[in-house]
Residue, then its C-alpha position, 0 to 999 in steps of 0.5 A: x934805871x927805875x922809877x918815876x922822875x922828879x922835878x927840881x923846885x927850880x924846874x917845877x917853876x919853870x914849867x908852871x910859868x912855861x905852862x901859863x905862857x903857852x896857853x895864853x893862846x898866842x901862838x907862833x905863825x909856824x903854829x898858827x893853822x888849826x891842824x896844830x891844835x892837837x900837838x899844842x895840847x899834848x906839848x908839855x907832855x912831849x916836853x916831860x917825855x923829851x927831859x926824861x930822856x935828855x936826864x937820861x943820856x946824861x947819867x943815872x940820875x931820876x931828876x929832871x933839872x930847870x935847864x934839861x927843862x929848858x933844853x927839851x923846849x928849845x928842841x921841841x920849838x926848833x922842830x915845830x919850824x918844819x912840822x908843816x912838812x908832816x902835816x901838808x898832806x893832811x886834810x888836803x883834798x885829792x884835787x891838791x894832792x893831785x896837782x902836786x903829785x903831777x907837779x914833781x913828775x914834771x920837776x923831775x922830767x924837766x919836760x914831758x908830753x901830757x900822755x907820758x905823764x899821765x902814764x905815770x899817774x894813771x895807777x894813782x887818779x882817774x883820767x879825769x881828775x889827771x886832766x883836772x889836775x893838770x888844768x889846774x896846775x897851768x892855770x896856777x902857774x905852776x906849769x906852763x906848756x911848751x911845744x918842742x919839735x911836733x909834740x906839746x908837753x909841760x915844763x915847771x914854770x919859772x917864777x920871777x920875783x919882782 
């Protein structure tokens, strides 16, 4: 297949009123941080990109209907609910990206001693900001230490919902 795509009148429309929606600014609580700003403005684009592709799967056609239109946006607003996973570690700073390092180390082990789980840790953070992560984590409630036989360690903190 060669060539540009086209819109159908109905589509055309459909994206002029999708266009003045989706900048009034209102956005959904899964899109309400800031760090979304970039994506929300490359949106349509994405969305024109996904229909070609969608018109394409479907036949040889070089038109782009109002509900391949449709169809695009839905995916596109179903997968924003777990963009939040992409954009976690960006613009966190070390410190959480510490803690939580130690905090899946010790979800994984169930319990460990805080030198074992520093020698996990000791090629990814200073033994300072290991301590400090691991302050932090206890204190958060995140973990919570617990004596076994001579040795303290850590263990995950289980949370009870009241």
């Amino acid at each position: 297949m060669i060539g540009p795509y086209d819109l159908t009148d109905e589509a055309y429309s459909w994206g002029e009123a999708w266009y003045a929606k989706h900048n009034t600014n209102a956005r959904s609580p899964a899109m309400a941080s800031g760090r979304y700003g970039g994506y929300l403005a490359r949106k349509q684009t994405h969305m024109h990109k996904l229909a070609m592709v969608l018109a394409a799967a479907r036949g040889s056609s070089l038109i782009i209907t109002k509900d391949i239109l449709v169809e695009a946006d839905a995916i596109l607003t179903d997968a924003e609910r777990s963009m939040i996973r992409v954009f976690e570690s960006m613009g966190v700073v070390d410190e959480a990206k510490h803690v939580a390092e130690l905090v899946n180390y010790v979800k994984a082990y169930k319990w460990i001693t805080a030198d074992e789980l520093y020698r996990h840790c000791y090629n990814t953070m200073s033994e300072r900001d290991f301590k400090q992560a691991l302050r932090i984590a206890i204190q958060g409630e995140l973990l919570e230490v617990e004596k076994r036989g001579p040795k303290n360690g850590v263990r995950p903190k289980h949370r009870t919902i009241n």
